[in-house]
C-alpha positions as CSV (number, residue, x, y, z in Angstrom):
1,X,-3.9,14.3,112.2
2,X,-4.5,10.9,109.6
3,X,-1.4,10.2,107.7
4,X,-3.6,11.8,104.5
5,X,-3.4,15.1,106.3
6,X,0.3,15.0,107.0
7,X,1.0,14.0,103.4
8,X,-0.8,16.9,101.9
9,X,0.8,19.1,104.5
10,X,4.4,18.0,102.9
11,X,6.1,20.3,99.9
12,X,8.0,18.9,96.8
13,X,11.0,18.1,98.4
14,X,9.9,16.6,101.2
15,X,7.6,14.1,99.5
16,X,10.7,13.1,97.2
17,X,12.8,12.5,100.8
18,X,9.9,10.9,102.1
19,X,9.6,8.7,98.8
20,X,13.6,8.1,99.3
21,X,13.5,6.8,102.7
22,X,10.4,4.4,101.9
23,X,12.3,2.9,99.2
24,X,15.5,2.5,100.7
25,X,13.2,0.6,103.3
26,X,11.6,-1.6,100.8
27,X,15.0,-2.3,98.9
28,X,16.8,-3.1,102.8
29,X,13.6,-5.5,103.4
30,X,13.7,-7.5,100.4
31,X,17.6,-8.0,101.0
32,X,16.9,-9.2,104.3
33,X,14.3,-11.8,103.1
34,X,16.6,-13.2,100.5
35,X,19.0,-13.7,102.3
36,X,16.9,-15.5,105.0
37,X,15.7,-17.3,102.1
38,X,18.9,-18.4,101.1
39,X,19.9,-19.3,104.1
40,X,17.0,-21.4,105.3
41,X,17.7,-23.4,101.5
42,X,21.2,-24.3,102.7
43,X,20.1,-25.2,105.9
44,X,17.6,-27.7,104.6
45,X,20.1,-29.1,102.3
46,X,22.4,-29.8,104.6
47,X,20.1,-31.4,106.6
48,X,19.1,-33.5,104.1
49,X,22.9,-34.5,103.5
50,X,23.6,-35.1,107.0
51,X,20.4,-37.5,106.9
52,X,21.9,-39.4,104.1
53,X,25.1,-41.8,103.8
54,X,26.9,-38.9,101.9
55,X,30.6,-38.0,103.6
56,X,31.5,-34.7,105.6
57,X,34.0,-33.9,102.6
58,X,31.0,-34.0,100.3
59,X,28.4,-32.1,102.5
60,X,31.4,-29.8,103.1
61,X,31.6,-29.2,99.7
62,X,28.0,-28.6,98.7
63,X,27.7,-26.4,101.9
64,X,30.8,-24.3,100.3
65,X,29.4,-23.8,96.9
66,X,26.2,-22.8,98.8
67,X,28.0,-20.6,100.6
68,X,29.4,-18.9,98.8
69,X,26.4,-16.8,97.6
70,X,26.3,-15.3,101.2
71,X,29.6,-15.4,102.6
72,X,32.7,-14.8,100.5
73,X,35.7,-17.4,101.4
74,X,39.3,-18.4,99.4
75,X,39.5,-21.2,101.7
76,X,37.2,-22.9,104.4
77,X,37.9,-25.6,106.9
78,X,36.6,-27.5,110.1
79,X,38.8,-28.1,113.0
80,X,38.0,-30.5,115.2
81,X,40.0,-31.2,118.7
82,X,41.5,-34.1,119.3
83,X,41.5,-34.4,123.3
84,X,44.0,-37.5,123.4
85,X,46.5,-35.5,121.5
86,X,45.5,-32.3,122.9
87,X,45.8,-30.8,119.2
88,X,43.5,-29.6,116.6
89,X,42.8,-31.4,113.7
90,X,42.2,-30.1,110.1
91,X,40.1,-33.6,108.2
92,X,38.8,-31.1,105.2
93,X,39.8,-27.7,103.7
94,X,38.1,-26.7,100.8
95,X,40.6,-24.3,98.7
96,X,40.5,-23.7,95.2
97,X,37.5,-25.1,94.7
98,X,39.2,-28.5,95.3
99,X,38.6,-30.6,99.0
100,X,41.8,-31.2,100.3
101,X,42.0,-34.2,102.7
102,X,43.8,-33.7,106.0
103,X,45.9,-30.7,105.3
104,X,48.3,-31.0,107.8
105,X,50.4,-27.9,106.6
106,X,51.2,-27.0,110.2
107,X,50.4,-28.2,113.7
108,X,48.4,-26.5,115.7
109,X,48.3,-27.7,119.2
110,X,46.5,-26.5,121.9
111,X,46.9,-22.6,123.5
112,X,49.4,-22.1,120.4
113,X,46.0,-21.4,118.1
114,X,43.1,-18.4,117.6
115,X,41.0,-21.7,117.6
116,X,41.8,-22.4,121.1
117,X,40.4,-18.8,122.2
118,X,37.3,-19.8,120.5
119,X,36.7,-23.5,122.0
120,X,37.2,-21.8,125.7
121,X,34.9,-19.1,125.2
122,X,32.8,-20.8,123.0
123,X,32.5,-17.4,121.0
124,X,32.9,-16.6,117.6
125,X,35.8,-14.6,116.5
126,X,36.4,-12.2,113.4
127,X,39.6,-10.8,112.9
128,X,39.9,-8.3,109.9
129,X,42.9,-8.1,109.2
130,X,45.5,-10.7,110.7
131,X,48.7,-8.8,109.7
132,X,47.9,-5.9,112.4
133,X,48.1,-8.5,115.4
134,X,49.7,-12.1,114.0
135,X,52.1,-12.1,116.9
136,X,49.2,-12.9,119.1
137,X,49.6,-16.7,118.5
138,X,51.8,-18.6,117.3
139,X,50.2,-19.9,114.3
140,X,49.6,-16.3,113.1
141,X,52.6,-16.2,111.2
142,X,52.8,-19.1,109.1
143,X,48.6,-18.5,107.8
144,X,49.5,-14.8,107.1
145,X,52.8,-16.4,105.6
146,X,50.0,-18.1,103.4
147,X,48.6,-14.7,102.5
148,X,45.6,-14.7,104.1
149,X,44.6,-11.4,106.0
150,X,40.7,-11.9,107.2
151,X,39.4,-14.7,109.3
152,X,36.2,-16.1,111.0
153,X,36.1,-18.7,113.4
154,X,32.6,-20.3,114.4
155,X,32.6,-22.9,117.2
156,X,31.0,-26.3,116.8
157,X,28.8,-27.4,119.9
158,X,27.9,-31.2,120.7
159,X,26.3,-31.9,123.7
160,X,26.8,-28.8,125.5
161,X,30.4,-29.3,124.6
162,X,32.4,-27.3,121.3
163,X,34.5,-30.1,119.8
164,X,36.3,-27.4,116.9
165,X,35.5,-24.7,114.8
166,X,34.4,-23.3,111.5
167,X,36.9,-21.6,109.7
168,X,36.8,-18.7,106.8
169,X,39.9,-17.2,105.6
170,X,40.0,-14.8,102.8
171,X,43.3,-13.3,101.2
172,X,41.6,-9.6,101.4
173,X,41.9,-7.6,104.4
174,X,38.0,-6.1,105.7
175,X,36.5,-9.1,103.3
176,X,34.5,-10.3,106.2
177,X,32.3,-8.2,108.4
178,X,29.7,-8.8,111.4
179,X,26.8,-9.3,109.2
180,X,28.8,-12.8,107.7
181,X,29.0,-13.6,111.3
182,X,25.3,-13.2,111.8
183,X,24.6,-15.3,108.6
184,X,27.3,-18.1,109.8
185,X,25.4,-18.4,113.2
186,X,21.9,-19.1,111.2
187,X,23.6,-21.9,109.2
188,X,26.7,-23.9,111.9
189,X,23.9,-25.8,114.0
190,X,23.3,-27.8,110.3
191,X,27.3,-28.1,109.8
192,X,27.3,-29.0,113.8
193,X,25.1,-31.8,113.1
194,X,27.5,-33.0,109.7
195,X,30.4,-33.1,112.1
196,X,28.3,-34.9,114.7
197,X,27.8,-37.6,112.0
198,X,31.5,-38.2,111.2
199,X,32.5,-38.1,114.6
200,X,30.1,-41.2,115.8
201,X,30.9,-42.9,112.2
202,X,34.5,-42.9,112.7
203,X,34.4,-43.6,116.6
204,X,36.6,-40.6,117.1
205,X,36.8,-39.2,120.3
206,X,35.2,-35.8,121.2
C-alpha cells in the first residue's frame, strides 16, 4: 500500500494526530540544528582566540557570554591541578558577569573535592541538587554555603592526561540537565585547547 493509500485510508482525527506528530518532528529538528549551529559558532570562535595572543581570562569570558545562549550558568570556572602542590587551582571564575582572578575562596586539595572524582575517572559529573548529598566531600559545604545547588564538572584532557575541569554552578536546584552535558562535551576540546595555551605560556606544570 503507497503512503497515498494509507493517507486516504486515515479519518479526521487521525490526519490531525498524524499532522501533530509531523510537526512536533519538524519543530524538535530545527531545535536540534540550532543548536548545533550554535555550537559549532562558539567552537570556531574559540578556536580562533586560542590561535591569537588573547589571554585565557579573555577567551574565558567570550566563551561565557557565548555560552550562555546554550547552557545557563551564575558562575563558571576552570580548575586546573597543580601536581607539585597536589591541589586544585581556580586561575579564572567568571561570576556576575565580572572575571574574577584567582579566587581562592577556599582550598581544595586533592581527594577532599567532586573535582578529584572527575580527574580519576575522567568522566563528567552532574549533580542536581548539591544540598541532598553535600556531605559527600568536603568542599560540599562551604559551595552550598555559597548558595549554589546545581553543578557540572567537565574534565580537561591534554595528552591523554586530564589536567582539571570545567565547572557550572547555578543557584537553582534541576537548572542543569543531561542535554547541557551533551552540549558541554561538543564545545570542552576548544576550551581544552585555551587551557593548553596558558599552561605552555606560563611554564606551569601539568
Amino acid at each position: 500500500m503507497s503512503t497515498i493509500q494509507v493517507i486516504d485510508s486515515l479519518g479526521p482525527e487521525e490526519m490531525r494526530a498524524r499532522y501533530r506528530d509531523l510537526s512536533d518532528k519538524y519543530r524538535r529538528l530545527l531545535g536540534e540544528i540550532e543548536t548545533k549551529s550554535e555550537q559549532l559558532a562558539l567552537i570556531n570562535g574559540l578556536l580562533r582566540l586560542v590561535n591569537s595572543n588573547v589571554t585565557l581570562d579573555k577567551i574565558l569570558h567570550v566563551f561565557s557570554m557565548n555560552l550562555k545562549t546554550l547552557c545557563p550558568f551564575d558562575r563558571l570556572d576552570i580548575a586546573l591541578f597543580n601536581p607539585l602542590q597536589r591541589h586544585f587551582e581556580i586561575p579564572f571564575a567568571l561570576q556576575d558577569g565580572r572575571i574574577l582572578s584567582n579566587p581562592d575562596e577556599y582550598p581544595r586539595p586533592w581527594g577532599a573535592t567532586v573535582i578529584t572524582k572527575v580527574v580519576q575517572e575522567r568522566l563528567p559529573l552532574l549533580r542536581t541538587d548539591i544540598r541532598k548529598d553535600f556531605q559527600q566531600f568536603d568542599t560540599d559545604r562551604l559551595f552550598v554555603k555559597k548558595g549554589y545547588s546545581t553543578e557540572l564538572i567537565f574534565p580537561l584532557e591534554i595528552e591523554n592526561r586530564v589536567v582539571g575541569s570545567l565547572n557550572i554552578a547555578c543557584f537553582e536546584a534541576g537548572k542543569l540537565a543531561d542535554r547541557h552535558l551533551r552540549t558541554l562535551y561538543e564545545v570542552s576540546q576548544a576550551v581544552t585547547a585555551a587551557v593548553y595555551r596558558y599552561l605552555v605560556i606560563n611554564k606551569l606544570p601539568y
